[in-house]
BAFI-3210 file (N, C-alpha, C; in Angstrom, 3 decimals, decimal comma, padded with zeros to 6 digits):
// residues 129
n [1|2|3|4|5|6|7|8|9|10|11|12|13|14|15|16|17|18|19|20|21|22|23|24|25|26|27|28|29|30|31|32|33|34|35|36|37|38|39|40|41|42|43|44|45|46|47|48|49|50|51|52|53|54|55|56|57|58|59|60|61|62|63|64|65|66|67|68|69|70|71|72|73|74|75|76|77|78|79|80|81|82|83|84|85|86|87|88|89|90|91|92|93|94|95|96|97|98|99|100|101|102|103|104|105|106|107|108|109|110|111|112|113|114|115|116|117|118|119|120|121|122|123|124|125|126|127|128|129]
n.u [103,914|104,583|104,118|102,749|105,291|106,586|105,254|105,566|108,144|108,404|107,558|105,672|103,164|100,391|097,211|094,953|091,505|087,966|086,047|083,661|084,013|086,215|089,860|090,820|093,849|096,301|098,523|099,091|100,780|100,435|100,335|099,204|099,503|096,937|095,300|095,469|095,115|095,611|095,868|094,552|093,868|091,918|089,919|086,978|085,410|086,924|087,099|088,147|087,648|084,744|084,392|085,299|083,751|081,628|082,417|084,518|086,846|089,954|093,463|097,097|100,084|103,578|106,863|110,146|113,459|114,688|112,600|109,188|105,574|102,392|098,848|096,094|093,042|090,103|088,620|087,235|085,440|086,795|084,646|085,521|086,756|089,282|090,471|091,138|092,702|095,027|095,907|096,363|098,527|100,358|101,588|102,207|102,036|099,428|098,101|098,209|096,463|094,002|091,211|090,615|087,881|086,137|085,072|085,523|087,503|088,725|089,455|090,148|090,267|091,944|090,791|090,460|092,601|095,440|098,852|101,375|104,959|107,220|110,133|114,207|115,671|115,345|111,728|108,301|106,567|103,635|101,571|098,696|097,297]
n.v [096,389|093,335|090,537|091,663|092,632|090,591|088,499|090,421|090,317|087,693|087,824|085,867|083,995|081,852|081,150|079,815|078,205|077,690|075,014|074,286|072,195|070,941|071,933|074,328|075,739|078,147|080,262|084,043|087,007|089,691|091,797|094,361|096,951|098,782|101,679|100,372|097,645|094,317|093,658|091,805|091,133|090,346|089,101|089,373|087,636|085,197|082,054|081,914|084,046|084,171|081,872|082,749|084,817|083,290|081,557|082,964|082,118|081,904|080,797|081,930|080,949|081,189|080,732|081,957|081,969|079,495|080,040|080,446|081,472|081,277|082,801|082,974|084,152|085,879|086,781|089,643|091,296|094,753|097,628|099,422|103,279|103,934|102,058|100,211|101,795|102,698|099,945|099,551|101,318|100,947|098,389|098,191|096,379|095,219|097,305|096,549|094,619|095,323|098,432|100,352|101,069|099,443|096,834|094,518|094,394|093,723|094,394|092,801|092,811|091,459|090,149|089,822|088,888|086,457|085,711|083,331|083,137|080,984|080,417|079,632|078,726|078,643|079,526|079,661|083,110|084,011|086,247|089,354|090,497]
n.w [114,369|115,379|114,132|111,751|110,436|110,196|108,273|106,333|105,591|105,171|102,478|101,277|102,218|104,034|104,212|105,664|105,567|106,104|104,175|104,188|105,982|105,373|105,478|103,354|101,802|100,583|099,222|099,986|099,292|100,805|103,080|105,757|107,892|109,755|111,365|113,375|112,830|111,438|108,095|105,392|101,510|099,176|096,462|095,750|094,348|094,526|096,222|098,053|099,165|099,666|101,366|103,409|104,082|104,856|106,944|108,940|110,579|110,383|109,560|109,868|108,519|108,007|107,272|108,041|107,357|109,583|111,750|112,463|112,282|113,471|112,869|114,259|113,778|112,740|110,030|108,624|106,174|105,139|104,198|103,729|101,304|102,414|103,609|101,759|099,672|101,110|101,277|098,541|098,327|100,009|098,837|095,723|093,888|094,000|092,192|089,606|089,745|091,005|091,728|094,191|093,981|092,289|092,819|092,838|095,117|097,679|101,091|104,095|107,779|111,025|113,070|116,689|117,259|117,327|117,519|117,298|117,559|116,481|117,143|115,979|118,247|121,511|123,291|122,478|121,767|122,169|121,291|121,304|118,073]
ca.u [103,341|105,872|103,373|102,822|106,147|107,580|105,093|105,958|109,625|108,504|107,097|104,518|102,609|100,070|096,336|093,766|089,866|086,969|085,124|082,305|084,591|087,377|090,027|091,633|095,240|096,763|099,745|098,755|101,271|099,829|099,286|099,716|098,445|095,633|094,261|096,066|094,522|096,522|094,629|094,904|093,456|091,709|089,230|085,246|085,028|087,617|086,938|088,744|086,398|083,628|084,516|085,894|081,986|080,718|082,997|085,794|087,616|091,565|095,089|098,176|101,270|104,499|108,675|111,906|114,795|113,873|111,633|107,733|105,033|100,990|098,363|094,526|091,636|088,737|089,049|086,434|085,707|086,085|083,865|085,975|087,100|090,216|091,562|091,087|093,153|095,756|096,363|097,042|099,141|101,245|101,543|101,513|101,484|098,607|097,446|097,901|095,092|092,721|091,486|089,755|086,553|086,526|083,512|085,842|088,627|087,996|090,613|089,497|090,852|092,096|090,182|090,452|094,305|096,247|100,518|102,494|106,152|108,216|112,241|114,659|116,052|113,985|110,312|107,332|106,163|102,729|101,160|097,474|097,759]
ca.v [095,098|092,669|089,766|091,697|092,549|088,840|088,363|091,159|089,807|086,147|087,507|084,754|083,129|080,716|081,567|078,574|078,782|076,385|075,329|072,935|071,231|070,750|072,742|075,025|076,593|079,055|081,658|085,356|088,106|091,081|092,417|095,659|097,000|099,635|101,564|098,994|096,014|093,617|093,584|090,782|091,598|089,208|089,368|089,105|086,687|084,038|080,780|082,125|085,347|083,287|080,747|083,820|085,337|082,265|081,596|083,879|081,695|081,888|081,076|081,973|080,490|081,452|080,880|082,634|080,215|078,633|080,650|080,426|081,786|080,901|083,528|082,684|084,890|085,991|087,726|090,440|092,709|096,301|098,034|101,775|103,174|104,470|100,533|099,780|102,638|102,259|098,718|099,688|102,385|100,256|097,610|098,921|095,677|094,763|098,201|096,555|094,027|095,981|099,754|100,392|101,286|098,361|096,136|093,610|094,551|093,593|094,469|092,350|092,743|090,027|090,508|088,534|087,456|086,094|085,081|082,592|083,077|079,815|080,541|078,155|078,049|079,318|079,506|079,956|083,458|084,150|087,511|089,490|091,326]
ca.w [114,691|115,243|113,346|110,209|109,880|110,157|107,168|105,119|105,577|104,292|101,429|100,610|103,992|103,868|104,667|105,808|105,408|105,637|103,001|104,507|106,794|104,738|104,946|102,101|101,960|099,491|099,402|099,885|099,630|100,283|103,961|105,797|109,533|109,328|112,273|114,489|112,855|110,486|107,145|103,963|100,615|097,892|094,881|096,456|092,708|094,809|096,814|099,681|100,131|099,947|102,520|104,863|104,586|105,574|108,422|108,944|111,179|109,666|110,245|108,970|108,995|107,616|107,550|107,608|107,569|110,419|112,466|111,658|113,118|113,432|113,390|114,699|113,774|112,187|108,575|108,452|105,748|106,143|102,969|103,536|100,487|102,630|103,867|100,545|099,239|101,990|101,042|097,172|098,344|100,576|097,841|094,740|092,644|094,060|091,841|088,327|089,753|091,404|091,912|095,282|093,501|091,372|092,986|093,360|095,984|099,556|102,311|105,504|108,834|111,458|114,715|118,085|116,318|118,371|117,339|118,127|116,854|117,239|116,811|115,953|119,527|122,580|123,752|121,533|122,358|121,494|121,615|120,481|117,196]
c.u [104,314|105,178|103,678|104,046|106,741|106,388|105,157|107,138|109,427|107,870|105,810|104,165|101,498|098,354|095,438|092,446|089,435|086,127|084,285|083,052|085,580|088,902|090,857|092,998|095,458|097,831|098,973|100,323|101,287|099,204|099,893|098,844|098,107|094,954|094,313|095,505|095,157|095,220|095,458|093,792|093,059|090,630|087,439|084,784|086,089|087,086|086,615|087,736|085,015|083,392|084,890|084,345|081,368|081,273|084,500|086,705|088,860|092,580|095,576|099,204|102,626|106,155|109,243|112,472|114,003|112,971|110,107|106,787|103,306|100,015|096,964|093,948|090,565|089,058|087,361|086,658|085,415|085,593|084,955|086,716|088,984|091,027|092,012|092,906|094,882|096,737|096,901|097,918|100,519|101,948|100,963|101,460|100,411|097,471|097,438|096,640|093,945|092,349|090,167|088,044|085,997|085,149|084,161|086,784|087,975|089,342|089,765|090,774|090,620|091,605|090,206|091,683|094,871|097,866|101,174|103,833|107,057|109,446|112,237|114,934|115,368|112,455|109,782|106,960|104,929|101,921|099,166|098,384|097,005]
c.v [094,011|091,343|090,079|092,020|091,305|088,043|088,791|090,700|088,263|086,491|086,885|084,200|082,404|080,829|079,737|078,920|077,326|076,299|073,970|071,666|070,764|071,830|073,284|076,109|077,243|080,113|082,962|085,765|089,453|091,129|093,775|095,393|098,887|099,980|101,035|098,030|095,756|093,420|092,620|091,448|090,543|089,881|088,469|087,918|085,336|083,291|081,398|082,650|084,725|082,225|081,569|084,395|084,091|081,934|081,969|083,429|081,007|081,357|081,215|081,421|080,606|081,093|081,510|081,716|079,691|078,724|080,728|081,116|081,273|081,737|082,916|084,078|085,275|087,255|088,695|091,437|093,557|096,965|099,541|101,754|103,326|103,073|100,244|100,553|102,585|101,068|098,583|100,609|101,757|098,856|097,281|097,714|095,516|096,075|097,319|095,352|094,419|097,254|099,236|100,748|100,006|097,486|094,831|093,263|094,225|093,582|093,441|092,497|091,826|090,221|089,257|087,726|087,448|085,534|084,393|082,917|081,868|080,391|079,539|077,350|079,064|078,727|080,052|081,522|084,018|085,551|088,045|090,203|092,934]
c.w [114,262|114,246|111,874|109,738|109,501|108,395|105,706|104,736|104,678|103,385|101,317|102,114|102,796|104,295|104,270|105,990|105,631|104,861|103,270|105,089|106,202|104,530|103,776|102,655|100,699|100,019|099,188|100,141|100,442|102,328|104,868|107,429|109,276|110,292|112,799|114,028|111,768|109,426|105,982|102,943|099,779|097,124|095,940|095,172|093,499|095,465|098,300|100,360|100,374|101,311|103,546|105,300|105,240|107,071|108,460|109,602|110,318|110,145|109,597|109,336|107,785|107,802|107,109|108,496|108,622|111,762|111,818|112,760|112,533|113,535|113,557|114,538|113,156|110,941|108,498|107,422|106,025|104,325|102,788|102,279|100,955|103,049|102,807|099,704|099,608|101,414|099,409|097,030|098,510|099,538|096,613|093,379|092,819|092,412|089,971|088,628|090,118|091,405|093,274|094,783|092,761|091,325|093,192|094,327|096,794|100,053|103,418|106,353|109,923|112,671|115,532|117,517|117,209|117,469|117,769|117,199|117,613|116,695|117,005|117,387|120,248|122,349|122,599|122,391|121,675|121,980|121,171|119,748|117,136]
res [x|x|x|x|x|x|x|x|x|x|x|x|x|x|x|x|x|x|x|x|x|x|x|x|x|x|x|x|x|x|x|x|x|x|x|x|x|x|x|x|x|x|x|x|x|x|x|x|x|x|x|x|x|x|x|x|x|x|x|x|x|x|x|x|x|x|x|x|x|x|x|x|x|x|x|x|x|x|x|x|x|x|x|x|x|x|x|x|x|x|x|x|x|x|x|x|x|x|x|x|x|x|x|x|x|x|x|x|x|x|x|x|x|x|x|x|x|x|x|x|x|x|x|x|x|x|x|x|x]
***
C-alpha cells in the first residue's frame, strides 16, 4: 500500500479528529496495513479515541522533503485480539506501552480512505486505500 508506506517513511504524520466542532491535531507514529486495510493504534483512556467513537471522520496528512500526502476516512475500531497483536508485532515499541490484552489498546482501521499524494513537481494523484 503505496499510502501506508509513504507514512511509515515520514515517521511521525499528523492525525485530525473532531471534538464538538472544533477540530484537534496530534502526531501518531505507529501504523501498519492489516487484511488490506491501513490500521492506526492509540490508548481507548485518550481524547483522540474518544472523539474517533463519536465521529470517526479522520484525516491524515504527512511530509517527506517536499512531497505530502492527505488521507480521508473513517477510523473504526477493530476489537480482534489478532490486529491488535499484528500491530505490536510490526512495531515493537509500541510493546513497552501496551500488551494486546491490556483493556486499553485499540487498533482501528481506515475505511472508505481515500489518498491524495501531492509531489513536489507533477499532478496530485489520488487513489482508495
Amino acid at each position: 500500500n503505496k499510502a501506508v508506506q509513504f507514512l511509515k517513511d515520514c515517521g511521525t504524520f499528523y492525525l485530525a479528529t473532531d471534538d464538538g466542532g472544533q477540530p484537534r491535531v496530534r502526531p501518531f507514529g505507529a501504523v501498519m496495513e492489516y487484511g488490506g486495510r491501513a490500521y492506526i493504534c492509540t490508548s481507548n483512556t485518550k481524547a483522540c479515541f474518544r472523539q474517533m467513537k463519536k465521529n470517526p471522520r479522520v484525516q491524515i496528512a504527512a511530509a517527506k522533503g517536499n512531497d505530502w500526502i492527505r488521507i480521508t476516512a473513517q477510523a473504526i475500531p477493530d476489537p480482534s485480539g489478532e490486529a491488535k497483536r499484528k500491530m505490536l508485532e510490526d512495531i515493537p515499541f509500541l510493546q513497552k506501552l501496551y500488551r494486546a490484552d491490556d483493556g486499553t489498546f485499540e487498533v482501528l482501521y481506515l475505511k472508505d480512505a481515500t489518498a491524495t499524494l501531492y509531489p513536489a513537481a507533477g499532478e496530485p494523484e489520488t487513489f482508495p486505500l
